[in-house]
KETISE-136950 format. One record per residue (C-alpha): x, z, y. Coordinates in steps of 0.5 Angstrom, whole numbers, padded with zeros to 4 digits, always signed. Layout:
<node u="X" w="Z" v="Y"/>
...
//
This chain:
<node u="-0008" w="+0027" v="-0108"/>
<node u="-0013" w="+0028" v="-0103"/>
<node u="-0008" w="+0034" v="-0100"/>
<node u="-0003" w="+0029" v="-0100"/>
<node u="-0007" w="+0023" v="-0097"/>
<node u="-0010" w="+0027" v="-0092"/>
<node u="-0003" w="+0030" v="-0089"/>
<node u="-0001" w="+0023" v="-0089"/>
<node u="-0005" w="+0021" v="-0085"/>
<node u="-0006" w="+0026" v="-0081"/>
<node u="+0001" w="+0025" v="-0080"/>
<node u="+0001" w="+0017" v="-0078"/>
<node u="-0004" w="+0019" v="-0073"/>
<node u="+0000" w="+0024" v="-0070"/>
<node u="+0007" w="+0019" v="-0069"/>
<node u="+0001" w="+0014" v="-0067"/>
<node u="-0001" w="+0019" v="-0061"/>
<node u="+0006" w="+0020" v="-0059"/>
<node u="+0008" w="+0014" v="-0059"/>
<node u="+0003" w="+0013" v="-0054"/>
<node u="+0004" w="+0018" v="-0050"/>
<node u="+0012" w="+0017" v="-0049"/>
<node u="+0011" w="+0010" v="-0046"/>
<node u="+0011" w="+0009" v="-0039"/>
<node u="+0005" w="+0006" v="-0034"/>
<node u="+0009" w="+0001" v="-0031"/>
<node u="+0005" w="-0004" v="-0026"/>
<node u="+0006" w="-0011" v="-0024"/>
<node u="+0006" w="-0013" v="-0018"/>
<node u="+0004" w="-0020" v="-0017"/>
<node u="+0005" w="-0025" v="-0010"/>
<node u="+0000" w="-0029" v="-0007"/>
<node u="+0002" w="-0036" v="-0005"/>
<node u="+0001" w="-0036" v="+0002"/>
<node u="-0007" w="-0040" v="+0001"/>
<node u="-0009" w="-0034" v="-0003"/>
<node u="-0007" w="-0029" v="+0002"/>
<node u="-0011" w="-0033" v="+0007"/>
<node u="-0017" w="-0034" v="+0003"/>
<node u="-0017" w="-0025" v="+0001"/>
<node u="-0016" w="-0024" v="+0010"/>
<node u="-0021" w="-0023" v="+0015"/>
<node u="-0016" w="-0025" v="+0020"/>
<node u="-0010" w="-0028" v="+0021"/>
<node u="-0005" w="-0027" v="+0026"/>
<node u="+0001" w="-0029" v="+0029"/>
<node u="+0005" w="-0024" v="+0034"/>
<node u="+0010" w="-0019" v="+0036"/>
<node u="+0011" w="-0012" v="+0034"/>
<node u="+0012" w="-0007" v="+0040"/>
<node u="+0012" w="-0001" v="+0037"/>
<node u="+0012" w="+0003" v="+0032"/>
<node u="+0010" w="+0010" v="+0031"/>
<node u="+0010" w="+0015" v="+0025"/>
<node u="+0006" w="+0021" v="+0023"/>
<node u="+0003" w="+0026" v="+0019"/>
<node u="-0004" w="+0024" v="+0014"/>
<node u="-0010" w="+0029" v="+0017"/>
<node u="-0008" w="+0032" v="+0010"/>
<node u="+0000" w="+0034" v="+0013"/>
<node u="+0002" w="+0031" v="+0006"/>
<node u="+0004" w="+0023" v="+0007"/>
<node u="+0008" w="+0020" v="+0013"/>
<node u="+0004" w="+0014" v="+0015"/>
<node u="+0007" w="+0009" v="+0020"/>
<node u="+0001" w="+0006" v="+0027"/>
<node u="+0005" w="+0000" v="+0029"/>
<node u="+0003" w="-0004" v="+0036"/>
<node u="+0002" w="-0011" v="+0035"/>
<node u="+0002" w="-0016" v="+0041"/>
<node u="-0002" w="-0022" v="+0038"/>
<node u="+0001" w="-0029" v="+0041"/>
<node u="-0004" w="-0033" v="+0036"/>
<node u="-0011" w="-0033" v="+0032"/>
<node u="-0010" w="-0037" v="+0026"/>
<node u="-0016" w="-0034" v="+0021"/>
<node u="-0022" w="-0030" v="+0024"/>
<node u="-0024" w="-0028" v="+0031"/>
<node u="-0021" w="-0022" v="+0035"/>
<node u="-0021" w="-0021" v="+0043"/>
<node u="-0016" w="-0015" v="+0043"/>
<node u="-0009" w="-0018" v="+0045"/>
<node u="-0006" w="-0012" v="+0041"/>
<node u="-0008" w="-0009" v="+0036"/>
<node u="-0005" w="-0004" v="+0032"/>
<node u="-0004" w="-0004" v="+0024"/>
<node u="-0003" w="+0002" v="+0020"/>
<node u="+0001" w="+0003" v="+0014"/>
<node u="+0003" w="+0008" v="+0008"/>
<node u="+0011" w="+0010" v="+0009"/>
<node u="+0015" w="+0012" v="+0015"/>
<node u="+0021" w="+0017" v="+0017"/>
<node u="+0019" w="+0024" v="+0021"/>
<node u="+0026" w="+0028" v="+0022"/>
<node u="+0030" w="+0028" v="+0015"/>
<node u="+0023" w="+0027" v="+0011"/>
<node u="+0022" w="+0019" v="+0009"/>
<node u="+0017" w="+0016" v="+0005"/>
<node u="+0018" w="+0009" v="+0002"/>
<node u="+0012" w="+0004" v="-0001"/>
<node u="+0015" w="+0000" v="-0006"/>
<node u="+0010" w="-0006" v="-0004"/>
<node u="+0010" w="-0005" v="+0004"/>
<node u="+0014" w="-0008" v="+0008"/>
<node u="+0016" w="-0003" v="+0014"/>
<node u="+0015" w="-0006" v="+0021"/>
<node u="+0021" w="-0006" v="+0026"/>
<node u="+0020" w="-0007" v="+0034"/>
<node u="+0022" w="-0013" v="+0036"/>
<node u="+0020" w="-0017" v="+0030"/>
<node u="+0016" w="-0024" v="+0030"/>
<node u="+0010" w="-0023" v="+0024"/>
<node u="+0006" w="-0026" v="+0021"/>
<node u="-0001" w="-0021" v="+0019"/>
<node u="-0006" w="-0022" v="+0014"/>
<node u="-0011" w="-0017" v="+0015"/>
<node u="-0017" w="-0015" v="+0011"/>
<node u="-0021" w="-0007" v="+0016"/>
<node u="-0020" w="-0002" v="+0012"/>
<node u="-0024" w="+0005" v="+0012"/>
<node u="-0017" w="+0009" v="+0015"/>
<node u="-0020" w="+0016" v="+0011"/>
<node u="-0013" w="+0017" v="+0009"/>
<node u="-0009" w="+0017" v="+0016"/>
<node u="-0014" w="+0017" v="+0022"/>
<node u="-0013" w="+0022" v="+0027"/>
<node u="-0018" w="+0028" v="+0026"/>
<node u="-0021" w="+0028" v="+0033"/>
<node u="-0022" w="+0021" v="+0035"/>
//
């Protein structure tokens, strides 16, 4: 009865361990009403994209995209520059693209909106700067 027991039981504990390793991490993405986004901000900016730019991390192993934005109006925090440039994960060099399924990729020409928080640039900074 012990043999038969203990087989059982291993048994269950096995299923249990492949049930758990067959399921698929998935994420949910939750959006922020617009006073969410502006109380998470250091700054908030109303301007215009002027450029755009892809390039390669210092890593050569993801495509990160610099976009130069004209700022026409302060809406939350302080900053002197009347550009200022934004990078983000994502963007196309030749025929490799990388796309992230939460960032919205920025086009020249196009009238935004950013909610902006300083980041550590540890992923895309240019080595020698």
């Amino acid at each position: 009865m012990k043999i038969k027991m203990g087989f059982i039981t291993m048994s269950m504990c096995l299923a249990i361990l492949y049930f758990l390793s067959s399921q698929q991490a998935s994420a949910i993405m939750v959006g922020l009403s617009t006073e969410e986004l502006t109380k998470a901000s250091e700054v908030v900016i109303r301007g215009e994209v002027e450029d755009v730019e892809p390039h390669w991390s210092m890593d050569g192993k993801t495509i990160f995209t610099s976009a130069s934005i004209s700022v026409k109006d302060v809406i939350k925090g302080k900053i002197s520059q009347k550009k200022i440039v934004v990078e983000y994960e994502g963007g196309e060099i030749g025929d490799i693209g990388v796309r992230v399924s939460d960032v919205s990729p920025l086009i020249k020409g196009e009238k935004i909106i950013l909610f902006l928080k300083s980041g550590d640039g540890r992923s895309c900074g240019d080595a020698g700067d």
